[in-house]
C-alpha positions in Angstrom: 270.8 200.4 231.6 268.8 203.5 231.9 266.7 203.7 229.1 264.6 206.4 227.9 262.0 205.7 225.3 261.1 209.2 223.6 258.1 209.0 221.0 254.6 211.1 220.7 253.5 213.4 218.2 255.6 215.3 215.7 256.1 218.7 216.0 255.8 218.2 219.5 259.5 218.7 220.3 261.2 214.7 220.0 264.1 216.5 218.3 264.6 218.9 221.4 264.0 216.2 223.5 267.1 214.1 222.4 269.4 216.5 221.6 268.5 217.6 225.5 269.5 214.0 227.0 272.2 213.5 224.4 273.9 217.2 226.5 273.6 214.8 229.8 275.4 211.6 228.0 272.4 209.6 226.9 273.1 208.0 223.9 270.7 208.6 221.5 268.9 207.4 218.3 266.3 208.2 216.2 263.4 206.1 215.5 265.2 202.8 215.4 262.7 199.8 214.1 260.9 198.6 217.1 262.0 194.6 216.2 265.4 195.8 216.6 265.3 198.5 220.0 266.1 195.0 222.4 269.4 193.7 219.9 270.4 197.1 220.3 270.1 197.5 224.3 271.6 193.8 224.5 274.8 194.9 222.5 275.0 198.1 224.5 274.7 196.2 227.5 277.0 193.9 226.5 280.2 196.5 225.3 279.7 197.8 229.5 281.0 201.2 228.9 277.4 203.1 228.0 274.8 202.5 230.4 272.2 205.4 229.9 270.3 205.4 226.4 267.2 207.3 224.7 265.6 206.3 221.7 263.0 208.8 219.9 260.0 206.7 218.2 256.9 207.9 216.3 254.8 208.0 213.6 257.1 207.4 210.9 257.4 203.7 211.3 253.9 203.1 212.6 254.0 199.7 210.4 256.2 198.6 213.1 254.1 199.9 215.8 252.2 196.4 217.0 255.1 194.9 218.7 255.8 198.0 220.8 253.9 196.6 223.8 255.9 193.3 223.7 259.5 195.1 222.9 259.1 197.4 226.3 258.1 194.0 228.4 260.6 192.2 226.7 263.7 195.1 227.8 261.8 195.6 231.6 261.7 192.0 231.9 265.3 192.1 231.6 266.2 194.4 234.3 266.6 197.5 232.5 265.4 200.7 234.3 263.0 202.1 231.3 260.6 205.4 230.6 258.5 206.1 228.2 258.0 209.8 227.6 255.3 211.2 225.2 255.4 214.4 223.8 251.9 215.7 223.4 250.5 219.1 222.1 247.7 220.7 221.1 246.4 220.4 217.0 246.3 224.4 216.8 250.2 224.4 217.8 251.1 221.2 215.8 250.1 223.1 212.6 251.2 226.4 213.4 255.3 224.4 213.8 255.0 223.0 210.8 253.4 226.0 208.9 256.6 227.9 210.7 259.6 225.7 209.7 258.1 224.8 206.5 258.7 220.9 207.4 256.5 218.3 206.0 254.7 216.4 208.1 255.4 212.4 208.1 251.8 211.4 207.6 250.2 214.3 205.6 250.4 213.9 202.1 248.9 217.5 200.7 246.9 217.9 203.5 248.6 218.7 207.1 245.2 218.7 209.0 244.8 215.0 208.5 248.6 214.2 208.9 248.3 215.8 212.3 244.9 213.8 212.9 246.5 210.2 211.3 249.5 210.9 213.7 247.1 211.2 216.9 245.5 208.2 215.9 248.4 206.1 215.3 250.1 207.0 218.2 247.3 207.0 220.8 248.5 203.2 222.2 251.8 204.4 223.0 250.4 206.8 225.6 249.4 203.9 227.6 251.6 204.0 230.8 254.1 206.6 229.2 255.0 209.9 231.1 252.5 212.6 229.1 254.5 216.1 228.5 252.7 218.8 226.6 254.6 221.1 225.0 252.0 223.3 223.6 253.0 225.9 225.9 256.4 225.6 226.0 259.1 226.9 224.2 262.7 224.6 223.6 264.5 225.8 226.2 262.3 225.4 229.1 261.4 221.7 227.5 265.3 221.3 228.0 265.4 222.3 231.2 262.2 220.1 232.3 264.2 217.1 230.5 267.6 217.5 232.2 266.1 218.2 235.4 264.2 214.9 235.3 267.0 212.9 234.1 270.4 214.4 234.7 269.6 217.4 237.8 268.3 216.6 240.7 265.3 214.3 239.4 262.5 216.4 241.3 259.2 216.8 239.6 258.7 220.7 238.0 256.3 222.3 238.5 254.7 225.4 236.8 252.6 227.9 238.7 250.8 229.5 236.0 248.8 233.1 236.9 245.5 234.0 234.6 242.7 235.6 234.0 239.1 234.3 233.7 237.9 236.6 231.4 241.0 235.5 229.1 240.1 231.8 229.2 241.2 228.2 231.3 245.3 227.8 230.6 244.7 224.4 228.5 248.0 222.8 230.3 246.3 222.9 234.3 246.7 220.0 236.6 245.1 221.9 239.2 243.0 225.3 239.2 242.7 227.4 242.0 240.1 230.3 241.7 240.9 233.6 243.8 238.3 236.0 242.6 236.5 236.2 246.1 239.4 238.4 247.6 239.2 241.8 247.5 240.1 242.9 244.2 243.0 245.8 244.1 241.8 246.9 240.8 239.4 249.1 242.6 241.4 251.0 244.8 243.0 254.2 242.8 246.9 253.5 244.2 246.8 249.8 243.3 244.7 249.5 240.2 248.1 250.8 237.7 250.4 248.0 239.5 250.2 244.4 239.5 250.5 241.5 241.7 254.4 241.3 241.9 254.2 244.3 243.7 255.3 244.8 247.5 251.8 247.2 248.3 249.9 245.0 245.9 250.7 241.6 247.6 250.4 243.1 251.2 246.6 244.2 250.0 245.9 241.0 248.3 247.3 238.7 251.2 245.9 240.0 254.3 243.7 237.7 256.8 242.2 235.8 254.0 245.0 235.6 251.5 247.4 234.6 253.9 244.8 231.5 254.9 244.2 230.5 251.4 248.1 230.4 250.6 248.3 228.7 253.4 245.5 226.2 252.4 247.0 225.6 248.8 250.6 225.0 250.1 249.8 222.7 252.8 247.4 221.1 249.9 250.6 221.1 247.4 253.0 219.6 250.1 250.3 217.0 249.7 249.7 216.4 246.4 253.2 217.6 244.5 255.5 213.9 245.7 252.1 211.9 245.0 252.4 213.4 241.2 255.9 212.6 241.2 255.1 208.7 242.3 253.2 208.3 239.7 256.0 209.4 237.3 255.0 212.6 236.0 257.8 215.0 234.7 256.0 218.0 235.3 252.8 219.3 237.1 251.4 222.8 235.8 249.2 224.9 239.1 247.3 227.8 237.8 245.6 230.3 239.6 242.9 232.6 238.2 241.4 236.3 239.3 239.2 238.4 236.9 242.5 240.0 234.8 245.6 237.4 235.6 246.7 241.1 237.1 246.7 241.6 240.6 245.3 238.7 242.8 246.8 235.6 240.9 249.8 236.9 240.3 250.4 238.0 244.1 249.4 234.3 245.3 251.9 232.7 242.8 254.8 234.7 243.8 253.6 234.3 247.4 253.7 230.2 246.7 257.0 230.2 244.7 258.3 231.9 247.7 257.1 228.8 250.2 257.6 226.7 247.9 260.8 227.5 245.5 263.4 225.6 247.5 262.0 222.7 247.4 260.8 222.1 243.7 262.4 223.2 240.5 259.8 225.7 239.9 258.6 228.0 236.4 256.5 230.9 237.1 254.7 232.5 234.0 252.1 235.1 234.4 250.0 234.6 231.5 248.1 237.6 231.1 249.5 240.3 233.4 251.1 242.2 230.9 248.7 240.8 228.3 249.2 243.0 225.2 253.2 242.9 226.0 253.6 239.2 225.0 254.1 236.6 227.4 257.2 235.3 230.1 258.1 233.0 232.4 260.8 233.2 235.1 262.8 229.7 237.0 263.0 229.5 240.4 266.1 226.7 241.9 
């Protein structure tokens, strides 16, 4: 069978992340008692007709938790084709979910700080080896999409080009940074300073000799690195590229690289801070 163990934090999206593999006929259940997960893979197995199951674990049954190491051995030992995919976001975000939705958390009593810090703790051994998605930074649908892409589409690695600004802070999500401030800045020149990087005169400024030869640079580097990420079983891989602002030169590399690059990986584009006190968005590119 295919199997796809689903577990990390809650709040972190587990919920989202079944109901997304139940839409591509996994079967699915929820936090199942660890002793049990191989007598139910065994009778699965056994009835033929279901061959593609996720099972969402976590905090909730972390007495349980010990023999986890020894139940996925046991079910790879067996021949199974298994995952494990842990759903990981930041503290800041866990708390603001649960202060949204009103949910209790599993583990916090009358005090969600420590719930969110007991769940880390329990759960930090079933990272080990597991396939790490943070979700602080995305929203349910594009979690879906990552999901059923990796799963159910065509199985490619995503990857997110993210555009920012310096000035604004390191996106906490990066795999790799790219820096872009030394070319020359279009925030300085009168016609250019009101536009932004998506723009046809604002990319042609941006990528003359030496943005041309650093897109070129990055891609080739990319070409490189991107199927070595997926090897090592990643879901996703998140690229950002800085300028000062996350206005001009970021944003016209991105586009440039989703351009080389966009027919070849499933690829999310969000510009972080070009349109900074409009909220954010992010675009896919098939």
């Amino acid at each position: 069978m295919q199997i796809v163990i689903v577990t990390g934090l809650s709040g972190a999206g587990k919920s989202t992340a079944l109901r997304a593999l139940e839409d591509i006929e996994f079967t699915t259940v929820d936090n199942i008692p660890v002793p049990l997960v191989p007598q139910l893979v065994d009778h699965l197995a056994h009835e033929g007709d279901r061959d593609k199951l996720a099972i969402a674990i976590d905090a909730r049954q972390r007495k349980n938790l010990p023999a986890w190491h020894e139940t996925i051995s046991r079910l790879r030992s067996s021949g199974h084709r298994l995952e494990v995919m842990f759903l990981d976001a930041s503290d800041e975000v866990l708390l603001r979910r649960f202060s949204e939705t009103r949910r209790r958390h599993p583990l916090s009593g009358d005090d969600l700080t420590e719930g969110v810090r007991r769940d880390r703790e329990v759960m930090t051994d079933l990272r080990d080896g597991a396939a790490i998605v943070d979700t602080t930074n995305l929203n349910m649908h594009q979690l879906k999409a990552i999901i059923q892409d990796r799963y159910g589409g065509t199985g490619r690695l995503a990857v997110t080009f993210v555009s920012f600004g310096f000035k604004h802070g390191l996106p906490l999500e990066f795999n790799t940074v790219f820096d872009v401030r030394f070319l020359p800045n279009p925030y300085f020149e009168p016609s250019l300073t009101h536009l932004d990087g998506r723009d046809p005169e604002v990319a042609k400024f941006v990528l003359g000799s030496d943005g041309s030869e650093l897109v070129r640079q990055v891609e080739s580097l990319l070409r490189f690195q991107l199927p070595q990420f997926q090897k090592e079983g990643k879901l996703y891989v998140t690229v950002c590229v800085g300028c000062t602002g996350g206005r001009h030169r970021s944003v016209a590399v991105v586009e440039e690289l989703r351009r080389r690059l966009g027919s070849e990986w499933d690829i999310l584009v969000r510009h972080r801070d070009v349109d900074r006190d409009q909220g954010r968005g992010m675009e896919r590119s098939r």
